[in-house]
N, CA, C and O atoms as CSV, one atom per row, in Angstrom:
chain,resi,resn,atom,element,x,y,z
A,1,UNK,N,N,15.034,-95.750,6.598
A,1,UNK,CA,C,14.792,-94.694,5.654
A,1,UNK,C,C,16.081,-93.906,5.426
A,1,UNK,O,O,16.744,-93.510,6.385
A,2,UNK,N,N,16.436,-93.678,4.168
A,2,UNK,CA,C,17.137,-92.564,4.063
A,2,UNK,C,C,17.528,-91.798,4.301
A,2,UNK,O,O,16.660,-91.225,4.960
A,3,UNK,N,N,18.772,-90.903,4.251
A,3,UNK,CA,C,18.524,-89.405,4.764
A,3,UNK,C,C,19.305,-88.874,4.076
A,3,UNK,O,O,20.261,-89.412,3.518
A,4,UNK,N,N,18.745,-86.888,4.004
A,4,UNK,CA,C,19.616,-86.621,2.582
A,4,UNK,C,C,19.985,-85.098,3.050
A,4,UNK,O,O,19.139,-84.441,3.655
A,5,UNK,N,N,20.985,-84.679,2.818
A,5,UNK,CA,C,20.981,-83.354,3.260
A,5,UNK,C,C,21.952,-82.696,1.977
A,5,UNK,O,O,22.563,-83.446,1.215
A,6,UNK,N,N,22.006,-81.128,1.847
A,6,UNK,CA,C,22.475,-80.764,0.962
A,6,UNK,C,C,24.131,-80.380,1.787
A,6,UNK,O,O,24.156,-80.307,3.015
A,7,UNK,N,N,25.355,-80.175,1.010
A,7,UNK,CA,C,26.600,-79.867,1.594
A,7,UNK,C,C,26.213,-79.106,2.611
A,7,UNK,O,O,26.226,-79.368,3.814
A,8,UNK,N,N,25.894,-78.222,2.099
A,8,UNK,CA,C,25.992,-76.721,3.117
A,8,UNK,C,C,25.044,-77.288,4.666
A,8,UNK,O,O,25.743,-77.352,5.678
A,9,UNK,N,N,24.235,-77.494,4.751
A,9,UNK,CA,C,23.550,-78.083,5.865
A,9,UNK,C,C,24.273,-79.521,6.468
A,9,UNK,O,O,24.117,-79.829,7.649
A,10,UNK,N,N,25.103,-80.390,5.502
A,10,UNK,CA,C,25.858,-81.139,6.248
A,10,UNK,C,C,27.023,-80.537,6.826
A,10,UNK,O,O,27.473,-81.026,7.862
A,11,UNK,N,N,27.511,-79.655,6.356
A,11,UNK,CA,C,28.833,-78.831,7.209
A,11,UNK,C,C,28.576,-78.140,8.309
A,11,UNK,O,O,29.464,-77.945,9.140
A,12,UNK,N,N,27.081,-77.585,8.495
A,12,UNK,CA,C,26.510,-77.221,9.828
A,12,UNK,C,C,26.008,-78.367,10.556
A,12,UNK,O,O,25.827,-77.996,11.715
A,13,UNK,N,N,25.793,-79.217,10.460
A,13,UNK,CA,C,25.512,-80.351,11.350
A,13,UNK,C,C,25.930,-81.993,11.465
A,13,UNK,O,O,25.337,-83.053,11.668
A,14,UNK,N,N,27.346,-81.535,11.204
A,14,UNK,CA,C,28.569,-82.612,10.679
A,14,UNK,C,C,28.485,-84.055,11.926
A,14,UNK,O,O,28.194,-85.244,11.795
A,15,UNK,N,N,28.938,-83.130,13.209
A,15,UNK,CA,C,28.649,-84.147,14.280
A,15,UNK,C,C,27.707,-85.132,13.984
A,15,UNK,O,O,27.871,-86.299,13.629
A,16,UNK,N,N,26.453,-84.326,14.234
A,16,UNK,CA,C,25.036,-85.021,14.017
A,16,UNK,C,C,24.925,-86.417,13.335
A,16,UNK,O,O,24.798,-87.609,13.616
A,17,UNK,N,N,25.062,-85.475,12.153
A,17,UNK,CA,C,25.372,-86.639,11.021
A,17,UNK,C,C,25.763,-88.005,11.423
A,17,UNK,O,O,25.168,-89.081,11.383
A,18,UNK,N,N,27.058,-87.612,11.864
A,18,UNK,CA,C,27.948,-88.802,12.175
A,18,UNK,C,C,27.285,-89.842,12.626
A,18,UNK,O,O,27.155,-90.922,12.050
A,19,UNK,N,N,26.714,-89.424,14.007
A,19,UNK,CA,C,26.251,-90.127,14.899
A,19,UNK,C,C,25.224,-90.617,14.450
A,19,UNK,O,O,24.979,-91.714,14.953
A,20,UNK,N,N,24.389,-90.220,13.587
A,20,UNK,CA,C,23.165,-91.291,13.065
A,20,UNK,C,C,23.398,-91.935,11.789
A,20,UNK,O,O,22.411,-92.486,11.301
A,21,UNK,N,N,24.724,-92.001,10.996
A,21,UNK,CA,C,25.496,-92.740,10.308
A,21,UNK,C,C,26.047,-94.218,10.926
A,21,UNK,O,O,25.934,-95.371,10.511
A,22,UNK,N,N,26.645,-93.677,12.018
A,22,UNK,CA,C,26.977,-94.630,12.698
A,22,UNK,C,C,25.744,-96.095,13.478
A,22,UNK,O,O,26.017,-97.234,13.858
A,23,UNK,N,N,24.343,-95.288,13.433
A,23,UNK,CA,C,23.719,-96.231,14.197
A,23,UNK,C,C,22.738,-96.716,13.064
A,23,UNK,O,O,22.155,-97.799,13.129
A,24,UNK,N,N,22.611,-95.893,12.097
A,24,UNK,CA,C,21.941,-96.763,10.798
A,24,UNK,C,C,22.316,-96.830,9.252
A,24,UNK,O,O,23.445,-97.089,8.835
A,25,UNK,N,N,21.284,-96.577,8.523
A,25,UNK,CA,C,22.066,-96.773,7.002
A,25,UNK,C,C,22.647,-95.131,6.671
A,25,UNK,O,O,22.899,-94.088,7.274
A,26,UNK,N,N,22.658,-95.653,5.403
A,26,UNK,CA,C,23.775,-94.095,4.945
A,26,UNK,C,C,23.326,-93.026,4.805
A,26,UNK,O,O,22.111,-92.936,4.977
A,27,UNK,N,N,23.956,-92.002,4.505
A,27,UNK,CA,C,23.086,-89.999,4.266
A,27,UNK,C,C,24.006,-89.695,3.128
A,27,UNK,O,O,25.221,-89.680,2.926
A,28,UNK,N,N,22.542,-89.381,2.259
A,28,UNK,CA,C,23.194,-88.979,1.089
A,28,UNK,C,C,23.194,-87.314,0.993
A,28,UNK,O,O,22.161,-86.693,1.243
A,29,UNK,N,N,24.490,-86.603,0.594
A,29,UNK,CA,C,24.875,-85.543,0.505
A,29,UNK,C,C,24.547,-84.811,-1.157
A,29,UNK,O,O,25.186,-85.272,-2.103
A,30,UNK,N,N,23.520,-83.660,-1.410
A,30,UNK,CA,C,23.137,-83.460,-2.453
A,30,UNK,C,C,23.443,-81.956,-2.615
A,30,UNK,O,O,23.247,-81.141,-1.714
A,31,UNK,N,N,23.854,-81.701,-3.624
A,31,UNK,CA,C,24.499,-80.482,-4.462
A,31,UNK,C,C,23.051,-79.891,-5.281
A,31,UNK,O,O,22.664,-80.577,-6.228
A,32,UNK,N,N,22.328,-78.751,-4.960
A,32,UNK,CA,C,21.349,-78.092,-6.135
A,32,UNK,C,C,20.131,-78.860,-6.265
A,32,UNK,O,O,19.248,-78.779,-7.120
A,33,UNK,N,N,20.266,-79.757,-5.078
A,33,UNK,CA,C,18.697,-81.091,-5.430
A,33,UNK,C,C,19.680,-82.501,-5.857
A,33,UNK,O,O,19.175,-83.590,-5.587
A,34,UNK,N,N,21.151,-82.495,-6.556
A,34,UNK,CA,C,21.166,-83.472,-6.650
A,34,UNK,C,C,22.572,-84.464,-6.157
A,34,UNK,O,O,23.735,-84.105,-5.974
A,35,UNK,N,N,21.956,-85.807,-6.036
A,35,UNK,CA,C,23.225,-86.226,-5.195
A,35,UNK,C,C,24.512,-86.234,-5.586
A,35,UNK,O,O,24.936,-86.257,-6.741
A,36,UNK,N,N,25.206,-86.210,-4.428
A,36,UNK,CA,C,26.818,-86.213,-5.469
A,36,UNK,C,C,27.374,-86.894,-4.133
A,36,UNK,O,O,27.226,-87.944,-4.759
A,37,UNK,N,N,27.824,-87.264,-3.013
A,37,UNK,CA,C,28.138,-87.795,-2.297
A,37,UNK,C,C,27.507,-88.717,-1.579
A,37,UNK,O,O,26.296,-88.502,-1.622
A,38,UNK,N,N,27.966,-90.290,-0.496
A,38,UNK,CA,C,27.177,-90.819,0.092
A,38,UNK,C,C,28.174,-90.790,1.200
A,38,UNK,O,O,29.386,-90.970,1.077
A,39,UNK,N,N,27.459,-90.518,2.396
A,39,UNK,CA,C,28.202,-90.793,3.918
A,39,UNK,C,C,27.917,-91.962,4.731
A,39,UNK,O,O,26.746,-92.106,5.082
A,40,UNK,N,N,28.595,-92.639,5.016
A,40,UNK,CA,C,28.670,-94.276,5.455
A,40,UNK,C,C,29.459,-94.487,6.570
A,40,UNK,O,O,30.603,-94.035,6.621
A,41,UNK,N,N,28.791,-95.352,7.786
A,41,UNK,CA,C,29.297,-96.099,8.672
A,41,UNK,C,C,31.161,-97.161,8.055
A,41,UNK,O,O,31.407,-97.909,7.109
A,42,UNK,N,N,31.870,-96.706,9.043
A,42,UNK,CA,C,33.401,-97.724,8.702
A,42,UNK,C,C,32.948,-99.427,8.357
A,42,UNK,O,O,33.286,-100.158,7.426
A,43,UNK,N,N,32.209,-99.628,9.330
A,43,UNK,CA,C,31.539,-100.800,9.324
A,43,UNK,C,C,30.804,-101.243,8.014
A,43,UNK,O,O,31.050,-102.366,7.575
A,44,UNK,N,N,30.228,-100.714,7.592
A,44,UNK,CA,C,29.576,-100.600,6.222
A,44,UNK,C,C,30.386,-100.730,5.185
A,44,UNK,O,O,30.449,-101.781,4.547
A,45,UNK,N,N,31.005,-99.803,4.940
A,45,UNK,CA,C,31.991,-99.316,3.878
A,45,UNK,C,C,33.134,-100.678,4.070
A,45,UNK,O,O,33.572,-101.297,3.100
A,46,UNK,N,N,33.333,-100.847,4.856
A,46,UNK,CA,C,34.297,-102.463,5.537
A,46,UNK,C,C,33.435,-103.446,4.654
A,46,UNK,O,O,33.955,-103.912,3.641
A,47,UNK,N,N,32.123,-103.788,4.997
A,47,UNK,CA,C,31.473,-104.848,4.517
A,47,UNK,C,C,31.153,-105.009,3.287
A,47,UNK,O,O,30.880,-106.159,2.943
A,48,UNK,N,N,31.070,-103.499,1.883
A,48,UNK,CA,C,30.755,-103.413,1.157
A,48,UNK,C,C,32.380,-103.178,0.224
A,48,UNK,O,O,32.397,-102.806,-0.949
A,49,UNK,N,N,33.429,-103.432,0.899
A,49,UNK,CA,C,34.523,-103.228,0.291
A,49,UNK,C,C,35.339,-104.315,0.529
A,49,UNK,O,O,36.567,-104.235,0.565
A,50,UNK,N,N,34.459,-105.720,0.755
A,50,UNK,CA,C,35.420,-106.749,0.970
A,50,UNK,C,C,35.876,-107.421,-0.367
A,50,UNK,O,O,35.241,-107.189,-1.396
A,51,UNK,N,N,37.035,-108.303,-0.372
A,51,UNK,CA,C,36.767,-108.749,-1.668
A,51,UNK,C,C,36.324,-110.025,-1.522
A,51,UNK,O,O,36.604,-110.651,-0.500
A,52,UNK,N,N,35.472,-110.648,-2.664
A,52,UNK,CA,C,34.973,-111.984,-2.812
A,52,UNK,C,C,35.908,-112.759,-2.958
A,52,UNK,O,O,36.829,-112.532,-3.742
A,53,UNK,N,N,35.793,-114.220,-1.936
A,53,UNK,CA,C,36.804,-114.768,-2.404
A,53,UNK,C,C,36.446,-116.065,-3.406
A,53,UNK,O,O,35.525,-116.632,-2.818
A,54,UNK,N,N,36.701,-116.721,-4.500
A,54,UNK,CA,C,36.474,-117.236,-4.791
A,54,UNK,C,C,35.676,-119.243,-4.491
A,54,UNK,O,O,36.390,-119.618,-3.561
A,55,UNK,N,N,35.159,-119.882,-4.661
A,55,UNK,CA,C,34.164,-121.319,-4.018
A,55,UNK,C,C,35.540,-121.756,-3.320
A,55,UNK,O,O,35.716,-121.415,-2.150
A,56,UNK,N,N,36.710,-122.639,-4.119
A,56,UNK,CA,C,37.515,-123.177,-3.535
A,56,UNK,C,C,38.391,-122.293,-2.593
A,56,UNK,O,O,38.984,-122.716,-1.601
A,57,UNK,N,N,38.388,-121.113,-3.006
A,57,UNK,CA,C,39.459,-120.643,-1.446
A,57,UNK,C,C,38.319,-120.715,-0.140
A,57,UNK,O,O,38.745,-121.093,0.951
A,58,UNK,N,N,37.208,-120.430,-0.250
A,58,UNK,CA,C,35.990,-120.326,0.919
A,58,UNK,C,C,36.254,-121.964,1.220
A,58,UNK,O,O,36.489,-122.197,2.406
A,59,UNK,N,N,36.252,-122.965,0.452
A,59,UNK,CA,C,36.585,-124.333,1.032
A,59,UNK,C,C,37.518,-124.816,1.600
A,59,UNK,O,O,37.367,-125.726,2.415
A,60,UNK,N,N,38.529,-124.377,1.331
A,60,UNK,CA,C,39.610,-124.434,2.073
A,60,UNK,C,C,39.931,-123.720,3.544
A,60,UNK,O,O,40.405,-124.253,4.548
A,61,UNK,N,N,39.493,-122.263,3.330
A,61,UNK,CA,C,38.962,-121.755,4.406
A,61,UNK,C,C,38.404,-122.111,5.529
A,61,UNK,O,O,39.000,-122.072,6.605
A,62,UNK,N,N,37.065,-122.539,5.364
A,62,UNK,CA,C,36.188,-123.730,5.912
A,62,UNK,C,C,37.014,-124.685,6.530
A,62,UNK,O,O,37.190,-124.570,7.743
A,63,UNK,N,N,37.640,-125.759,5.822
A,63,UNK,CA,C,38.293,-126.697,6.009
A,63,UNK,C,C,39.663,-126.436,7.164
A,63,UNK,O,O,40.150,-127.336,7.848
A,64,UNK,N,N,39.996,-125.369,7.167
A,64,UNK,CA,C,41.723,-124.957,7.732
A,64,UNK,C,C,40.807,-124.093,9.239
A,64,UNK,O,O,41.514,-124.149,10.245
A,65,UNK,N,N,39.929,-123.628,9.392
A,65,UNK,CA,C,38.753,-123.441,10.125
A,65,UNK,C,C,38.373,-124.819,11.351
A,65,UNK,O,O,38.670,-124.892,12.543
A,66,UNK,N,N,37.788,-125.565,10.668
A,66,UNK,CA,C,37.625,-127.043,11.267
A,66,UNK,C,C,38.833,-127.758,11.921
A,66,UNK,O,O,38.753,-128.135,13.090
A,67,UNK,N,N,40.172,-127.987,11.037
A,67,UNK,CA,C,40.991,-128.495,11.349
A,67,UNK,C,C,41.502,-127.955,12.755
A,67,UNK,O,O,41.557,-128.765,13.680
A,68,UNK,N,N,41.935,-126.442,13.003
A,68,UNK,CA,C,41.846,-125.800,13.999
A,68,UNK,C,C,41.394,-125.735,15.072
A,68,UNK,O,O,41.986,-125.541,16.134
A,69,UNK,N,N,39.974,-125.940,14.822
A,69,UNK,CA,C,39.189,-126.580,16.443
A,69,UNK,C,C,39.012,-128.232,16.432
A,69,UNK,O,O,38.100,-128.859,16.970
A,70,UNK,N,N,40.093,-128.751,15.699
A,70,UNK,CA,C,39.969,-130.002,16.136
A,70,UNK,C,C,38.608,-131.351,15.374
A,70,UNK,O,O,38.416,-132.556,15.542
A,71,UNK,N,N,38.233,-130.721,14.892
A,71,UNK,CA,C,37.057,-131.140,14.339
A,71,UNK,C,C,37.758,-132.145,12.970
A,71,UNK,O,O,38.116,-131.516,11.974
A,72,UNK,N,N,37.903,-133.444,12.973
A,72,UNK,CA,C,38.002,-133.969,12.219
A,72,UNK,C,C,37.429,-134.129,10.502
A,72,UNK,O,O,36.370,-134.756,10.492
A,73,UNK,N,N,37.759,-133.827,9.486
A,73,UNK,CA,C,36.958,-134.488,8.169
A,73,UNK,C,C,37.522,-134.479,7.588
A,73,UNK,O,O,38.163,-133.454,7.355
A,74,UNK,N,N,37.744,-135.840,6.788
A,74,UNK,CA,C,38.662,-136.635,6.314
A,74,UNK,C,C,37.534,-136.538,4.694
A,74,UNK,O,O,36.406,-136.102,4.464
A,75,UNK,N,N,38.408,-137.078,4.034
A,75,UNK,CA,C,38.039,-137.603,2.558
A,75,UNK,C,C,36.777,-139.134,2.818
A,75,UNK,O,O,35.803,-139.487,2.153
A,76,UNK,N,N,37.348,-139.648,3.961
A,76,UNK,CA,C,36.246,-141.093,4.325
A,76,UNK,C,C,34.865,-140.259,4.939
A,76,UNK,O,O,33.877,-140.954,5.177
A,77,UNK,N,N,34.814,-139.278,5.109
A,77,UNK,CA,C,33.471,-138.264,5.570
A,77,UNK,C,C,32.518,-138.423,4.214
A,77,UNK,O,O,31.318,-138.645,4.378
A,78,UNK,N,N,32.955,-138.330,3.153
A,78,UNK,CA,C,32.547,-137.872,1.968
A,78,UNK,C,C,31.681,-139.089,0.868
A,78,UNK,O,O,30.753,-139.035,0.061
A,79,UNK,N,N,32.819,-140.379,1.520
A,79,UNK,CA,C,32.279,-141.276,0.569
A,79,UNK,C,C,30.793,-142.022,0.737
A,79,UNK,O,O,30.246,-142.262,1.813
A,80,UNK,N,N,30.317,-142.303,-0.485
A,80,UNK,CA,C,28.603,-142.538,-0.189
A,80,UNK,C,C,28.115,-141.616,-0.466
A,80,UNK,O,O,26.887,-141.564,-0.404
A,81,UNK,N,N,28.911,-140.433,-0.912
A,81,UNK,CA,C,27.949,-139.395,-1.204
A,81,UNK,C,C,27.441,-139.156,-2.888
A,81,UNK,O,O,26.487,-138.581,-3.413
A,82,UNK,N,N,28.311,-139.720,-3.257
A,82,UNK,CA,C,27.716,-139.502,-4.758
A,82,UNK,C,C,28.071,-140.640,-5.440
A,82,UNK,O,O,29.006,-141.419,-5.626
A,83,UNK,N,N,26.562,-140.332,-5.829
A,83,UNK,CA,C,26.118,-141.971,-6.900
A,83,UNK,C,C,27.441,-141.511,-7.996
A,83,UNK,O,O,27.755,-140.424,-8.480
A,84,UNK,N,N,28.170,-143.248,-8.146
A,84,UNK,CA,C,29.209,-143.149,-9.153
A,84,UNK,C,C,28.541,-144.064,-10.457
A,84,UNK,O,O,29.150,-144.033,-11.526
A,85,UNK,N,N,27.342,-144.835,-10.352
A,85,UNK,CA,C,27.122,-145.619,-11.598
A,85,UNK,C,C,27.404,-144.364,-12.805
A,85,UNK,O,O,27.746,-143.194,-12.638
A,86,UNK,N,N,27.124,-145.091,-14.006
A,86,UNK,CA,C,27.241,-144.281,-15.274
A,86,UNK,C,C,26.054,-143.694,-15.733
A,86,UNK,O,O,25.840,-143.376,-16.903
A,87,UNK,N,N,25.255,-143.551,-14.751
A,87,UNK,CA,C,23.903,-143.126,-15.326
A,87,UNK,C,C,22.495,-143.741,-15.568
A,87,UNK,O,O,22.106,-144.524,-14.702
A,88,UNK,N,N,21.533,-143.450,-16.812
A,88,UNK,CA,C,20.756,-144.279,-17.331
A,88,UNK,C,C,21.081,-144.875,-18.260
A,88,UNK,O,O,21.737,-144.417,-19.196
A,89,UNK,N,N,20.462,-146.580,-18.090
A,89,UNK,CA,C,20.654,-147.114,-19.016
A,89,UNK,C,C,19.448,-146.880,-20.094
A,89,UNK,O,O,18.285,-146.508,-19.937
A,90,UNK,N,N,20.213,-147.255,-21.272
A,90,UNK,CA,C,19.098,-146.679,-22.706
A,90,UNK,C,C,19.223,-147.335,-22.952
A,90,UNK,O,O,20.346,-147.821,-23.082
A,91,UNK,N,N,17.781,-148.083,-23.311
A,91,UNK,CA,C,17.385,-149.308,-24.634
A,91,UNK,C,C,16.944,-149.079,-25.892
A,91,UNK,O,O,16.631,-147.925,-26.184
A,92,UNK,N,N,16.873,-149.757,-26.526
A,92,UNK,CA,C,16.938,-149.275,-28.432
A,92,UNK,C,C,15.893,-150.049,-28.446
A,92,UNK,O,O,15.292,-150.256,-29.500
């Protein structure tokens, strides 16, 4: 669940805060009833500020990953894997 406190009550109980930031989701900080800040775990803010990396760099990744612990896979891993005929044949 949520949690929401207005500035003025988060500046009196700043510690607090922290500490139950740290062990669950975020506290949102609200001005007059309405929000204007969100307070977040490093961890969080880390995970939600990564950047995506694109299919082939994650494959390569993967791959430079494997190679590392030794784990062999070669291009001969692969073959057999996809049907190369030309398809269906169509009759008239």
């Amino acid at each position: 669940m949520q949690k929401q406190f207005s500035i003025a009550e988060a500046k009196n109980r700043l510690p607090a805060i922290i500490h139950d930031v740290e062990k669950g989701p975020y506290v949102e900080l609200t001005r007059r009833g309405k929000p204007v800040a969100i307070l977040l775990s490093i961890q969080e803010y880390e995970r939600i500020s990564r950047k995506n990396t694109g299919f082939w760099s994650a494959v390569l990744n993967f791959r430079q990953k494997f190679m590392d612990e030794s784990v062999g896979i070669s291009d001969d891993d692969f073959k057999g894997l996809r049907d190369i005929s030309s398809g269906r044949d169509v009759v008239l």
